[in-house]
C-alpha positions in Angstrom: 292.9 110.7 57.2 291.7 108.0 54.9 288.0 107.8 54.2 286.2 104.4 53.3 282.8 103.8 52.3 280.2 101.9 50.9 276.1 101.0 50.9 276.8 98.8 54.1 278.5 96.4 55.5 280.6 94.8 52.6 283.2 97.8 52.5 284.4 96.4 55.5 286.2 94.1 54.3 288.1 96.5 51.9 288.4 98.8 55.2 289.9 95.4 57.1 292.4 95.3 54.6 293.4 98.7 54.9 294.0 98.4 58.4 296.5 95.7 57.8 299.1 97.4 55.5 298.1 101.3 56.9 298.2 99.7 61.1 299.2 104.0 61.8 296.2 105.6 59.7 293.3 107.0 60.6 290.0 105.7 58.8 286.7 106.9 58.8 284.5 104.2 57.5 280.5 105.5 56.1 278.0 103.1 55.3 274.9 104.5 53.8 272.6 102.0 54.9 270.0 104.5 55.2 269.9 103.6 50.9 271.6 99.8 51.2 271.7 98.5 48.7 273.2 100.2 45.8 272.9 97.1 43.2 269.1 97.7 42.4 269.5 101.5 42.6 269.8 103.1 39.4 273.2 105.6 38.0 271.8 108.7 39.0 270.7 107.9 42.2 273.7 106.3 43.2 276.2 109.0 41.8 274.1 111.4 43.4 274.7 109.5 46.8 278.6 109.3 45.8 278.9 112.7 45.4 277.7 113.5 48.7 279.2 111.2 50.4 282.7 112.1 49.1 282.5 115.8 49.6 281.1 114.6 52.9 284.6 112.9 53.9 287.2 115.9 52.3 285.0 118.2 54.7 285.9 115.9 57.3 289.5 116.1 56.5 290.2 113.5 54.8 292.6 112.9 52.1 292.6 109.7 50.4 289.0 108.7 50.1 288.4 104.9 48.7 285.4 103.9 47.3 285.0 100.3 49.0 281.9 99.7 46.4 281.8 97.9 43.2 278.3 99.4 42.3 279.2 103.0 43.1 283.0 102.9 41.6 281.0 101.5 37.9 278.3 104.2 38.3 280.3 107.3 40.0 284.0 106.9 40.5 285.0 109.1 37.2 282.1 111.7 38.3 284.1 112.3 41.7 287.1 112.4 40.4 286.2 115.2 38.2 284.4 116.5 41.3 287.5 116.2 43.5 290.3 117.1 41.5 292.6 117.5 44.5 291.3 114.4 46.0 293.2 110.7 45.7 289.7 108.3 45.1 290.5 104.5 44.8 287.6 102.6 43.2 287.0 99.0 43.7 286.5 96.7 40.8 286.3 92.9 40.0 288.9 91.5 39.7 289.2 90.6 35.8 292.6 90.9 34.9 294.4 88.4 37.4 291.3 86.4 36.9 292.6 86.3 33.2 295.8 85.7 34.2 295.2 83.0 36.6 292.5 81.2 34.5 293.6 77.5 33.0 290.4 76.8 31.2 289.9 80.7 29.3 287.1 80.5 31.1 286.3 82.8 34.4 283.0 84.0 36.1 282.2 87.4 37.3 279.7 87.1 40.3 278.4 90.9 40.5 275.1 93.2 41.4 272.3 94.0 38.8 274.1 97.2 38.3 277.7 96.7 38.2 276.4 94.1 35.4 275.0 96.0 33.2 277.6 98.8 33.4 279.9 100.4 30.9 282.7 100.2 33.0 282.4 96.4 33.5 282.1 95.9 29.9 285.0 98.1 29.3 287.4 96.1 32.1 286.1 92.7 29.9 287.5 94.5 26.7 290.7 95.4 28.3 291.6 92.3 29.7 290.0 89.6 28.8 288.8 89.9 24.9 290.5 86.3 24.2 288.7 84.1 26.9 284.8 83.6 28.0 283.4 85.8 31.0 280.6 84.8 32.7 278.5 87.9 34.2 276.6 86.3 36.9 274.3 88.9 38.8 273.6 87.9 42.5 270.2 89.2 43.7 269.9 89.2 47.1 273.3 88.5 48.2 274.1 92.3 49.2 271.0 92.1 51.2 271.8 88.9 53.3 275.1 90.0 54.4 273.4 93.0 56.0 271.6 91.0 57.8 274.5 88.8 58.9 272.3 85.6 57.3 276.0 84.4 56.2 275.9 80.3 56.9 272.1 80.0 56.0 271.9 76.5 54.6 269.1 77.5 51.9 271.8 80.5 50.8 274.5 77.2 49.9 271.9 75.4 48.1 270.7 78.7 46.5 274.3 79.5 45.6 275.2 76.2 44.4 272.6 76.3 42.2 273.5 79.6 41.0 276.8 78.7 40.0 276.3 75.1 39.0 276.1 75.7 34.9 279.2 78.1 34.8 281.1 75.4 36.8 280.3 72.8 34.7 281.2 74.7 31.6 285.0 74.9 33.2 284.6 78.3 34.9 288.1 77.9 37.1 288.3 81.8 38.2 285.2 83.0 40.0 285.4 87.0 40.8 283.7 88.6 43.4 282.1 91.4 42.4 280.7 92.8 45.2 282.8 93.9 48.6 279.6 92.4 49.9 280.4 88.8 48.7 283.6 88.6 50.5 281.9 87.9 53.8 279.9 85.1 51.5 283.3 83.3 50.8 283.5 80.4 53.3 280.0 79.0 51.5 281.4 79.5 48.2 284.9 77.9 48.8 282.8 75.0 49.8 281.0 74.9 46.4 284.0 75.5 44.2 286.3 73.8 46.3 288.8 71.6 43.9 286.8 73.1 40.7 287.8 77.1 40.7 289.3 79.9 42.7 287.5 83.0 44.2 289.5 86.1 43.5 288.7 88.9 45.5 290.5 92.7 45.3 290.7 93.8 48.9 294.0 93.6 49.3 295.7 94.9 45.9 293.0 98.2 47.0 294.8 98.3 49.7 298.3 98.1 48.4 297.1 101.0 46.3 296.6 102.9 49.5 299.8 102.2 50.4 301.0 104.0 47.2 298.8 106.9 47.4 298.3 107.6 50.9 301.3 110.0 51.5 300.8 111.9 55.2 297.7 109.9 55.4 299.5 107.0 56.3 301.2 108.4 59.8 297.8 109.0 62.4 296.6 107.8 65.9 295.4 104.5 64.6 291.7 106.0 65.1 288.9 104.7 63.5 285.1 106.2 63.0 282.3 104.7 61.9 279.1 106.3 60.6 275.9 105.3 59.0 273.1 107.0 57.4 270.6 104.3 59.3 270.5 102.2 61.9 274.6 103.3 63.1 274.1 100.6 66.4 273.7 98.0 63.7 276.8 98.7 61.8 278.9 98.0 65.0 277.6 95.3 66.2 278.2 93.5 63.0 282.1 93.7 63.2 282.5 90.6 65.9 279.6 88.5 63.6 281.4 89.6 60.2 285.1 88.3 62.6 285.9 91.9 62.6 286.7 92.7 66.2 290.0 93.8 65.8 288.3 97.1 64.1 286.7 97.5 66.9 289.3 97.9 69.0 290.6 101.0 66.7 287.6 102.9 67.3 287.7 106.0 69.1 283.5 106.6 69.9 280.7 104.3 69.3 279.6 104.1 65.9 277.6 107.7 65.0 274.3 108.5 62.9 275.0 110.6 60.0 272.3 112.4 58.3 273.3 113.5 54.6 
């Protein structure tokens, strides 16, 4: 069994792509929304809530456990490892390095949380991959939060958002990362601000080819799917039509279950 989770809702989208190259697995998918989000929470908290969360899912039997978070993969994805040295654990991050590769102008922009910006682990990925070219690090406050609450085709967020981006677009930004599992359900407003001018990159589906590699016996199941939440678990189901997610739903095995840890 493969477990999946994030702060909310924007793991889901890592989860969706999961589904597509794993159709047999099993998946549970946790959303801590009792503590959504993670981008204004600070290291310990959140590694605190990643270590939980992870030995929650091994007790649960599962195997391969993905970390569908780029806030909790910068501030806890080593310390779990270390914590579960048995364990496969996938982190998410932004997508630098085909950013790099992709970028025309040297130029990209990382769109990201408060937290996953000022992290080490960002900064390291930018010295990896992309010493010779000019990153952008453009925290999003109050993008997480919207997508919880399914306010996805507000027209203040495009004008918000346009705004946000306009100076990195005009200084030749052509790559345009999304940092956040979160943001992904933000990209059909973007594409329509950097339509013709840059590309979104997103990692969802190279996490998921990574499952592929790693997923072993975890790969062959029932095609079951669980979902749990810390808060509000009703929520977190009903959001998988809005967020054009039903076909998840049709994988699930119970309604979605309130989990107290």
């Amino acid at each position: 069994m493969i477990g999946v989770f994030d702060s909310g809702l924007g793991g889901l989208s890592v989860l969706a792509a999961i589904v597509e190259a794993l159709p047999q697995a099993d998946l549970v998918y946790l959303a801590d929304t009792a503590h959504v989000p993670y981008g204004d929470k600070d290291d310990a908290f959140i590694q605190r809530r990643v270590l939980s969360i992870g030995q929650y899912l091994v007790n649960q039997g599962c195997t391969l456990i993905v970390v569908a978070c780029n806030t909790a993969t910068a501030a806890a994805v080593e310390m779990l490892r270390e914590t579960l040295p048995s364990i496969a654990v996938i982190g998410v991050e932004p997508g630098v390095k085909p950013a790099v590769s992709a970028s025309i102008n040297s130029h990209i922009v990382v769109l990201t949380t408060a937290s996953t910006a000022r992290s080490d682990r960002l900064a390291d990925l930018i010295r990896k991959h992309a010493q010779s070219i000019q990153v952008d690090i453009l925290p999003c406050p109050g993008w997480a939060s919207r997508v919880e609450t399914l306010h996805l085709d507000d027209p203040d967020f495009a004008d918000v958002a346009r705004r946000h981006l306009a100076p990195t677009l005009a200084a030749g930004a052509d790559q345009i990362v999304l940092g956040c599992t979160h943001y992904a359900f933000l990209a059909p407003v973007l594409e329509s601000i950097v339509a013709g001018r840059a590309v979104l990159v997103d990692v969802a589906e190279a996490v998921a080819r990574q499952c592929v590699r790693l997923a072993g016996v975890s790969a062959s199941g029932q095609c079951r799917l669980t979902l749990m939440a810390t808060a509000r678990p009703e929520r977190l189901q009903a959001a998988l039509p809005v967020l054009g997610l039903t076909q998840l739903s049709l994988r699930m095995i119970r309604p979605a279950q309130l989990l107290t840890i």
